[in-house]
C-alpha positions as CSV (number, residue, x, y, z in Angstrom):
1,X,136.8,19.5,120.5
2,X,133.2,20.1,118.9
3,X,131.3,17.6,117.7
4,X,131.9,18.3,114.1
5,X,135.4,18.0,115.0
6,X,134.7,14.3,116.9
7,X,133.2,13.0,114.1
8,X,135.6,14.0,111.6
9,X,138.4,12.4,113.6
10,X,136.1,9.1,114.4
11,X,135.4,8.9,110.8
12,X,139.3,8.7,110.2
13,X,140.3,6.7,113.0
14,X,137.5,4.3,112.1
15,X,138.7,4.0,108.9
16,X,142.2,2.8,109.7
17,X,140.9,0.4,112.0
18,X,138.2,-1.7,109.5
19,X,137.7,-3.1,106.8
20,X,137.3,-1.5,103.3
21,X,133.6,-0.5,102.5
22,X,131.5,2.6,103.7
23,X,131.2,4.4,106.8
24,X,128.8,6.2,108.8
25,X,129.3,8.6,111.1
26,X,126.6,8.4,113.9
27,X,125.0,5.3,112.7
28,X,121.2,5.0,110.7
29,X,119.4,9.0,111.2
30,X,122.3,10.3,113.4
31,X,120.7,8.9,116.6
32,X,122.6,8.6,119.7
33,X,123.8,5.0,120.5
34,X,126.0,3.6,123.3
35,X,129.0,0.9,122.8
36,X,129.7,-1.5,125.4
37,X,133.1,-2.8,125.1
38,X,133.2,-6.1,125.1
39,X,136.4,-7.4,126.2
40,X,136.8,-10.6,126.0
41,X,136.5,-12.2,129.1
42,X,133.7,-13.2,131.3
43,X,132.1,-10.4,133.1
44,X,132.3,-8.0,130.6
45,X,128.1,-7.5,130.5
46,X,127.3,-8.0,134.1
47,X,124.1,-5.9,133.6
48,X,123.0,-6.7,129.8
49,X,119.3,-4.6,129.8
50,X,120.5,-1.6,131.6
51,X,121.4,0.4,129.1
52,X,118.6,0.2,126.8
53,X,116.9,1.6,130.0
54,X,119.0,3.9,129.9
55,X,118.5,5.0,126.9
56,X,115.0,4.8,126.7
57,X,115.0,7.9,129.3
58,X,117.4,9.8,127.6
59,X,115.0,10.4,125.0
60,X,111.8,10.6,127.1
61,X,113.3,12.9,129.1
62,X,115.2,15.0,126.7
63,X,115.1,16.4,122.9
64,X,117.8,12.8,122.1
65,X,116.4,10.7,119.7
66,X,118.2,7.5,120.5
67,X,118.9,3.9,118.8
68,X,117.6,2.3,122.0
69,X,119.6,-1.1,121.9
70,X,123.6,-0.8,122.5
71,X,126.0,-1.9,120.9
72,X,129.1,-4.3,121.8
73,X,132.3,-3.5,120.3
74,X,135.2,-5.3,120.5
75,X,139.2,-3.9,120.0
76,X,138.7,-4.1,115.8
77,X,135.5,-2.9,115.5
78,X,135.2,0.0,113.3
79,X,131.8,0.5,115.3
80,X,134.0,2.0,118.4
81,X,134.1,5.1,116.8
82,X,130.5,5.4,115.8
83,X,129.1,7.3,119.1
84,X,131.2,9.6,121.6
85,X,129.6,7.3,124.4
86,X,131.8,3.9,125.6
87,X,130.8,1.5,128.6
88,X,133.3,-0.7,130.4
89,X,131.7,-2.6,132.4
90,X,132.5,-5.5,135.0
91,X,131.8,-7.3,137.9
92,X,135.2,-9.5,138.3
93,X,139.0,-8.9,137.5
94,X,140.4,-9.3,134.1
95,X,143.3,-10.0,132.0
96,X,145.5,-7.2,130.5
97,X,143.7,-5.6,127.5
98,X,145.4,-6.6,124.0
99,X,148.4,-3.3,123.0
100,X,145.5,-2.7,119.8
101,X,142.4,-2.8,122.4
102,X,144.9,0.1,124.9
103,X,145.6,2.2,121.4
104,X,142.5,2.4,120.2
105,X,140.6,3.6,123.5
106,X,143.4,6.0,123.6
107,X,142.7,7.2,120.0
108,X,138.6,7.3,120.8
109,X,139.3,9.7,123.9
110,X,141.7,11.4,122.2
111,X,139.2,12.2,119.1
112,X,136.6,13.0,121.3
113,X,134.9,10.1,122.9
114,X,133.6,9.6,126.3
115,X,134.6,6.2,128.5
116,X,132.5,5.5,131.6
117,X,133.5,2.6,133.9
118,X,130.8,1.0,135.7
119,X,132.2,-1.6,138.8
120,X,129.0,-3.9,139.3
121,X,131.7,-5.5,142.3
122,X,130.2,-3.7,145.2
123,X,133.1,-2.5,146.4
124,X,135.9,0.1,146.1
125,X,138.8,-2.0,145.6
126,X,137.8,-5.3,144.8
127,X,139.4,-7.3,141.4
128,X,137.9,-5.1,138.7
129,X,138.4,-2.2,140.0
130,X,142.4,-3.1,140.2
131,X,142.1,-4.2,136.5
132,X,140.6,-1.2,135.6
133,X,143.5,0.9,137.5
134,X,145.9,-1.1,135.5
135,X,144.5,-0.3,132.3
136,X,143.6,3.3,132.7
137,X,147.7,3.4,133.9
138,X,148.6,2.2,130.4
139,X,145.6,3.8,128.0
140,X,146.9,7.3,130.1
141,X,150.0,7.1,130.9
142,X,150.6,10.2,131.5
143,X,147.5,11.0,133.4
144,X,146.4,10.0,137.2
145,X,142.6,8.9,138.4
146,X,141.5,12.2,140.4
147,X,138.2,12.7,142.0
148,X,135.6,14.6,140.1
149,X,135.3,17.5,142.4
150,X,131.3,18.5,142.8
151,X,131.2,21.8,141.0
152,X,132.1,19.9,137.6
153,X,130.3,20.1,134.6
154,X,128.9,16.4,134.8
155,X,126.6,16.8,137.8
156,X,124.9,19.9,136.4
157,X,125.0,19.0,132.1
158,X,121.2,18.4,132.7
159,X,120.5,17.6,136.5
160,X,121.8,19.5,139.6
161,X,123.1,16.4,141.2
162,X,125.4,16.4,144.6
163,X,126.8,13.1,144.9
164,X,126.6,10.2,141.9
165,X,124.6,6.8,142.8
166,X,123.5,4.0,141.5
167,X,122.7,0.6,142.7
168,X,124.7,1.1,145.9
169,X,126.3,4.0,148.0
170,X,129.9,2.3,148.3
171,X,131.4,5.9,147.3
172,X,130.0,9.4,147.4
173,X,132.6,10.4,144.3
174,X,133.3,9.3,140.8
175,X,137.1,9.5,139.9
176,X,138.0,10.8,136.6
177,X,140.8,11.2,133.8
178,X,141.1,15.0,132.8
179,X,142.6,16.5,129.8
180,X,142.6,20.4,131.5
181,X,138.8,20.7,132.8
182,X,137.5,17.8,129.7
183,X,136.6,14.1,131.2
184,X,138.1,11.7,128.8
185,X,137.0,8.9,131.4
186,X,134.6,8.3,134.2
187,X,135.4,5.5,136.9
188,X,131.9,4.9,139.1
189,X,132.3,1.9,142.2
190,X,128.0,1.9,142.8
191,X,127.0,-0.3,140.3
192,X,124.8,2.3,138.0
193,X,123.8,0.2,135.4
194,X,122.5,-2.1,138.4
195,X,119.8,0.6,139.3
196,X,118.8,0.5,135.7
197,X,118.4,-2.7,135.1
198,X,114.5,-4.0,134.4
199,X,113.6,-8.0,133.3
200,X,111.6,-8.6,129.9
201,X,108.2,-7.7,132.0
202,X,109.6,-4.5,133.5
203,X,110.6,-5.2,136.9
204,X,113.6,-4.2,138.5
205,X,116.1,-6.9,138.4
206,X,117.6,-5.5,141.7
207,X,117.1,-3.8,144.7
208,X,118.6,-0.3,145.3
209,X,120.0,0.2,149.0
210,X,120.3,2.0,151.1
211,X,118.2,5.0,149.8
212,X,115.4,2.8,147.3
213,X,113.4,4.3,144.4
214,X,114.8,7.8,145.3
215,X,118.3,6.7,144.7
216,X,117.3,4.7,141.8
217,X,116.1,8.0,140.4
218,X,119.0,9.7,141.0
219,X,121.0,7.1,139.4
220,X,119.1,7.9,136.4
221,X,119.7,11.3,136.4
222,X,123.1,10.6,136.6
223,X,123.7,8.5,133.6
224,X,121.6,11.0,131.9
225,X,124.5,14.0,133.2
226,X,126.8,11.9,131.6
227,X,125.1,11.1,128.8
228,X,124.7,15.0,128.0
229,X,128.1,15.1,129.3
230,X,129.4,13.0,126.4
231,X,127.1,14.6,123.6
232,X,128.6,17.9,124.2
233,X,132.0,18.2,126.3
234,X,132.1,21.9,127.1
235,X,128.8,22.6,128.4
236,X,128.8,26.3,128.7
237,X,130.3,27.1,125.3
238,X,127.6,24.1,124.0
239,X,124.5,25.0,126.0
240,X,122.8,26.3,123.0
241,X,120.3,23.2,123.6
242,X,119.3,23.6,126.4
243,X,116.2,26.0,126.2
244,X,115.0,23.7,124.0
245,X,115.3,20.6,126.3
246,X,114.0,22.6,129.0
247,X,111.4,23.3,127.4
248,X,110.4,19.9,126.3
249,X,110.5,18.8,129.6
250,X,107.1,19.0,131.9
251,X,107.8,18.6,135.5
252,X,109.3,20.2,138.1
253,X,113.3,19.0,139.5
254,X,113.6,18.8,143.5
């Protein structure tokens, strides 16, 4: 699916889920924005500025023009459909999803959209990642998790990346949810948005172990893969942008 075709579909499914009144499609000038999903339960925002941080390097780093502050969506909110880019994050276990909150992230991967799961936990296979394996079971139920295997599209969409990081090393793979060779889902166990994450004055609100400000870069480049990832699903029949990007950029990758 093209990103005509995504919007077209959000657009629709947007529409059955809100209110009367007007819609847009990408939001105010078509910049890119991220959702975070907001859940319900506490724990659903364990790292509240990393995102805007993100975000704020997509577009110094690339040719995105970005609307730099997320937004949180919640099961009703028309807003879901607004941007092929979703965030579940969490640092704790939760209660089973709502059946409207599992059909609708069904209908948003289905149209098009992108869900990356973020475990702030620490650990493999600690409460939210169980949560999260429940709920992918009954959002996909027809689907299993299956490791991203290395050669994939998401560690080379803008990066040549071997291994995804982020705040910790807990796992050298991302699993995945795969509709033939498209990602409808993500699932990352080292805390990414942790790396990200900078207080009001700029400082990094944690510490990055065991590789420090080499991994943190890396864990930029990696949300930025998926980011490019999400904006256009079949890189090599969508890398039409990409001389352009290249070109805008002014150093050198190692």
């Amino acid at each position: 699916m093209n990103r005509r075709q995504f919007l077209l579909a959000s657009a629709a499914l947007g529409a059955l889920a809100a209110a009367p009144g007007p819609l847009l499609a990408m939001g105010e000038s078509d910049r890119f924005a991220i959702a975070l999903l907001n859940y319900g339960t506490p724990g659903w925002n364990p790292r509240p500025s990393a995102l805007r941080r993100l975000l704020l390097e997509v577009e110094k780093r690339t040719s995105i023009e970005v609307r730099p502050d997320p937004r949180a969506v919640s099961a009703n909110s028309a807003e879901l459909f607004d941007t092929p880019f979703l965030v579940l994050a969490g640092d704790r276990g939760f209660e089973p999803f709502s059946q409207a909150l599992v059909d609708q992230l069904r209908a948003f991967t289905q149209a098009g959209g992108f869900l990356f799961i973020d475990s702030a936990e620490g650990v493999i296979d600690g409460p939210f990642a169980k949560s999260v394996e429940r709920e992918i079971a009954r959002i996909f139920p027809r689907r299993k998790l299956a490791v991203v295997p290395r050669d994939h599209v998401v560690f080379k969409s803008f990066y040549l990346i071997e291994q995804p990081m982020g705040r910790l090393a807990v796992s050298p793979t991302v699993q995945g949810i795969f509709d033939e060779d498209r990602l409808l889902a993500v699932v990352s166990h080292n805390d990414l948005l942790g790396a990200l994450a900078r207080d009001n004055f700029g400082n990094w609100e944690f510490s990055v172990t065991p590789g420090g400000d080499r991994q943190r870069e890396l864990a930029y480049r990696f949300g930025i893969n998926l980011v490019m990832y999400a904006l256009t699903v079949n890189y090599k029949a969508d890398q039409v942008h990409i001389p352009f990007i290249l070109k805008r950029r002014r150093w050198r990758v190692d």
